[in-house]
C-alpha positions as CSV (number, residue, x, y, z in Angstrom):
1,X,162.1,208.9,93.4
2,X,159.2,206.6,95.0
3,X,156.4,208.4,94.8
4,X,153.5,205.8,95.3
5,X,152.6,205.3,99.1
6,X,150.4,203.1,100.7
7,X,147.9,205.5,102.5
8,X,146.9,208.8,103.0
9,X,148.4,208.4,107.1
10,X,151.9,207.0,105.4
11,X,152.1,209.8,102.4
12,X,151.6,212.6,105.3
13,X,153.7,211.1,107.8
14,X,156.5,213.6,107.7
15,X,154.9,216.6,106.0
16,X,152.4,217.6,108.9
17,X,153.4,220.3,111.5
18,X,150.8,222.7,113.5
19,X,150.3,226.0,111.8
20,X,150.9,224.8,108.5
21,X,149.3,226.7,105.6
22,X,147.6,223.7,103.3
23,X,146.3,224.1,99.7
24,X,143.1,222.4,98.8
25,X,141.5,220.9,96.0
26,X,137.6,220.5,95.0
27,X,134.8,223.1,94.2
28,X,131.3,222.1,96.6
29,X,132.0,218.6,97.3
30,X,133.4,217.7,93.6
31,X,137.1,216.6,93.5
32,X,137.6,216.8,97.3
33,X,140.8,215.3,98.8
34,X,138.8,213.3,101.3
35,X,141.5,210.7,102.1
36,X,143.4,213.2,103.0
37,X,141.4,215.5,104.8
38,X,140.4,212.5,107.1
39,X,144.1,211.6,108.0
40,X,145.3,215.4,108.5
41,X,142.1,215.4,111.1
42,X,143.6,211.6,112.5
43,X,146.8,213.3,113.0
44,X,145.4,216.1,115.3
45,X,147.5,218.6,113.0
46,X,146.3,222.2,114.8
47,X,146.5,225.9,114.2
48,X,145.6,224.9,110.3
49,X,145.5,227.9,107.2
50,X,143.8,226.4,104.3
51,X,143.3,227.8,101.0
52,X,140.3,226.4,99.1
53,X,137.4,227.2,97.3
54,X,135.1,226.5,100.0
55,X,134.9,224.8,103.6
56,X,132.8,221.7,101.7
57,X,130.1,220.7,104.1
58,X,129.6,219.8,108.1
59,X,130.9,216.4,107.9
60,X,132.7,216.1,104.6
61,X,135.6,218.0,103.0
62,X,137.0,220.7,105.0
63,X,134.3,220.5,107.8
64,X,135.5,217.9,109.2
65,X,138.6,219.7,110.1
66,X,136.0,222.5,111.2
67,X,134.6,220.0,113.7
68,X,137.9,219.0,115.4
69,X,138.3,222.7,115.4
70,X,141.6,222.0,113.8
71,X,141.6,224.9,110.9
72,X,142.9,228.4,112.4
73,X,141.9,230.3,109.0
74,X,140.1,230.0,105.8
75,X,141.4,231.8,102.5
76,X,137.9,230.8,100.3
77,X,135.1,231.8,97.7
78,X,132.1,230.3,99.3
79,X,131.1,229.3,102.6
80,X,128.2,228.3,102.8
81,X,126.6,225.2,103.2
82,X,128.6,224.8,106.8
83,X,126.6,225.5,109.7
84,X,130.0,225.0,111.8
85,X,131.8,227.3,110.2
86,X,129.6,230.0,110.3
87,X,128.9,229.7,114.2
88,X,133.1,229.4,114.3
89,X,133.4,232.7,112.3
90,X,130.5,234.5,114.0
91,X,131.9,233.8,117.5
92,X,135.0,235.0,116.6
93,X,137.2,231.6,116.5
94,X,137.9,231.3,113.0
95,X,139.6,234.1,110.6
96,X,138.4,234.3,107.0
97,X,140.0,235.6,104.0
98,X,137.3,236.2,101.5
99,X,138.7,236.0,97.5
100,X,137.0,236.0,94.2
101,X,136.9,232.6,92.5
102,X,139.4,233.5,89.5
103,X,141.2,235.7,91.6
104,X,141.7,232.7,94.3
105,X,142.6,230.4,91.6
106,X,145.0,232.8,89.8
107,X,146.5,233.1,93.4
108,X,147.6,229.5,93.4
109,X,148.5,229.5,90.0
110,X,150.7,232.1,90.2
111,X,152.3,231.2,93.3
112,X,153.0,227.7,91.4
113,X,154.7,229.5,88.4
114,X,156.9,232.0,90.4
115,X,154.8,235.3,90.3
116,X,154.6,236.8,93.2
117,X,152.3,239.1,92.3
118,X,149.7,240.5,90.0
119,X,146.8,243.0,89.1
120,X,143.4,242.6,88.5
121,X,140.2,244.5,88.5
122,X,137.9,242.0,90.2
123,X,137.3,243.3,93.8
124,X,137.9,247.2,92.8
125,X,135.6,249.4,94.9
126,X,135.2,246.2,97.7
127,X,136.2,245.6,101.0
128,X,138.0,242.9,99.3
129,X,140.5,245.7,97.8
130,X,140.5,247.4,101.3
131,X,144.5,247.4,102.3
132,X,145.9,246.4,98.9
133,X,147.9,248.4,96.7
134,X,146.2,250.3,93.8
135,X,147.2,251.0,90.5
136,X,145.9,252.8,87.4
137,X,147.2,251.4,84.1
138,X,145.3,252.6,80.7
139,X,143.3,250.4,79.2
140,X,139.8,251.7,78.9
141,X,138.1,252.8,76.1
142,X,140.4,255.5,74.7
143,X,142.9,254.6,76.6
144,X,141.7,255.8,80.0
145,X,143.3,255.0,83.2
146,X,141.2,252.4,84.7
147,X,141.9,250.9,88.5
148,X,143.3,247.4,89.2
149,X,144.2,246.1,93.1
150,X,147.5,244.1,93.7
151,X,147.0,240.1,94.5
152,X,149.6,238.0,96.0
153,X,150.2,234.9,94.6
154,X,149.9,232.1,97.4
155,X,152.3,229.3,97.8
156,X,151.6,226.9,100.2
157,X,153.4,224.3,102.8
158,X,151.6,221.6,100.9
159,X,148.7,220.9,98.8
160,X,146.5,218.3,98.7
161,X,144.1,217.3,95.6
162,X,142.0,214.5,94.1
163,X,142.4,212.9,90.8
164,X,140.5,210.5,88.8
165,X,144.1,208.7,87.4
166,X,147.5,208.7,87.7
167,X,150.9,207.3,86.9
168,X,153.9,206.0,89.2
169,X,155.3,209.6,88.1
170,X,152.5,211.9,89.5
171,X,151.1,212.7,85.7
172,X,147.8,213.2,87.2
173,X,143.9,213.2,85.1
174,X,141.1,214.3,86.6
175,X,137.5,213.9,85.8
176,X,135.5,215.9,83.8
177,X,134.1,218.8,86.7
178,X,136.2,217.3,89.5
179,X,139.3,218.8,87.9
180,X,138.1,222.5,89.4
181,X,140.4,223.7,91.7
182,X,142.8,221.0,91.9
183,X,145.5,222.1,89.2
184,X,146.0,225.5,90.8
185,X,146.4,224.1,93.8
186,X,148.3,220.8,93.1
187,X,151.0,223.9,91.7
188,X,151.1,226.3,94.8
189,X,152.4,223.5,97.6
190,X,156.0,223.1,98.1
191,X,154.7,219.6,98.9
192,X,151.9,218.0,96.8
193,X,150.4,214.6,97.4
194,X,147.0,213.5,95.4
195,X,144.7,210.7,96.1
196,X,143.1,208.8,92.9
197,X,140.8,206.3,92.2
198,X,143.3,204.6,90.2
199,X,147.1,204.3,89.4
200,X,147.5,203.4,85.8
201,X,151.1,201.9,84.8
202,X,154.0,204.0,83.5
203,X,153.4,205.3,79.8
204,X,149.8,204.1,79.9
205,X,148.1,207.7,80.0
206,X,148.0,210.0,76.5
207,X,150.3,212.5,76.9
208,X,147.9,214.9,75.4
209,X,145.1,213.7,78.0
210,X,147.4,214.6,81.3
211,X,145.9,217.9,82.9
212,X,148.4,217.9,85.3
213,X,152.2,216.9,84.7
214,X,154.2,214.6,87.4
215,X,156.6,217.4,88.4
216,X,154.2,219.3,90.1
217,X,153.2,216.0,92.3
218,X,155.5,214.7,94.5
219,X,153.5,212.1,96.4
220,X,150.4,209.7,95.2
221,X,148.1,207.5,96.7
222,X,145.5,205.0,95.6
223,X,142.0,204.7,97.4
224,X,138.2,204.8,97.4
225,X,136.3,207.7,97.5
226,X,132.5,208.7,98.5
227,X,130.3,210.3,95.5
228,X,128.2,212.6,96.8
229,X,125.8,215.1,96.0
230,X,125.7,218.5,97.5
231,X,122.0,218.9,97.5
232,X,119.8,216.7,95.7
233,X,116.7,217.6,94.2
234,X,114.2,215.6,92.8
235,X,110.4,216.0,91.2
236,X,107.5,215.7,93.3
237,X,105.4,212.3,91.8
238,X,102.8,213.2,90.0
């Protein structure tokens, strides 16, 4: 199976439809599936779901999708940082879905491995618990019932993530912080396609250095990416 395509435009050709619900890669603007961000907003894709950690920034990441007012919801951590969005959500025009970081990322991971379901305590006592099912299992101290809420897991029409290398198979490495969200969500997409900055040849990368294997990854390209900083900070001269 080919799985090496020319651009971000050719490796979404025939996976974009309006109303789609997309899985995102990146934490702040670290490991962001840029290339492919900027060809889902090229491709005037509407009615958009995402589920990411964050909305990255006005005019990077996720924002730019914001902009186009292409995005229809937002199932994130942190929003901030995004003047756009907030004025969307304030107004009315875009739904948000707030999760817990672990528990967002647990959602994509489960979703990838086949559990539809599962418990946790994060978000007990929250509005983020309000309309979920509750359960009391006993595992406090003595064996006391303690509360947990029911999360779905979340499997997605396709994800989209950024890698540092990969194979012609889709074993994918990512670098060092950048790796974040991207596993999780490389697993929940019926369809996943990563962007690299570099596509090594077959039986090149360490087995034991592959974070994420090929089978999850069914589509790769090759390009060059922005480094950014979120905010810099620097001392005042003396």
């Amino acid at each position: 199976m080919k799985k090496v395509y020319g651009s971000a435009s050719e490796a979404l050709d025939d996976l974009l439809h309006d109303g789609m619900f997309i899985a995102a890669g990146g934490f702040g603007l670290c490991g962001i599936p840029e290339l492919l961000l900027a060809a889902i907003r090229d491709a005037g894709t509407k009615d958009l779901t995402f589920a990411s950690n964050n909305a990255g920034v006005d005019d990077f990441g996720i924002g730019i999708l914001l902009q186009t007012k292409q995005v229809k919801k937002m199932i994130s951590s942190y929003v901030g940082e995004n003047k756009e969005f907030m004025r969307q959500y304030l107004s009315g025009e875009l739904e948000l879905e707030f999760n817990p970081q672990g528990t967002l990322a647990e959602r994509m991971r489960a979703g990838g491995s086949g559990i539809p379901g599962f418990y946790t305590k994060t978000g007990v006592g929250t509005q983020i618990a309000e309309g979920k099912e509750h359960k009391d299992f006993p595992t406090g101290p003595d064996g006391a019932d303690e509360t947990y809420i029911m999360e779905r897991g979340i499997v997605a029409d396709l994800s989209i993530v950024k890698a540092w290398k990969a194979d012609d198979t889709g074993n994918l490495v990512f670098r060092k912080t950048a790796r974040n969200f991207n596993p999780p969500a490389a697993m929940c997409g019926k369809v996943c396609v990563a962007e690299v900055e570099e596509i090594v040849p077959r039986g090149s990368l360490d087995p034991d250095t592959i974070h994420l294997p090929g089978i999850y990854v069914h589509r790769v390209i090759q390009g060059e990416h922005e480094k950014r900083i979120e905010q810099r900070t620097v001392r005042e001269k003396a």
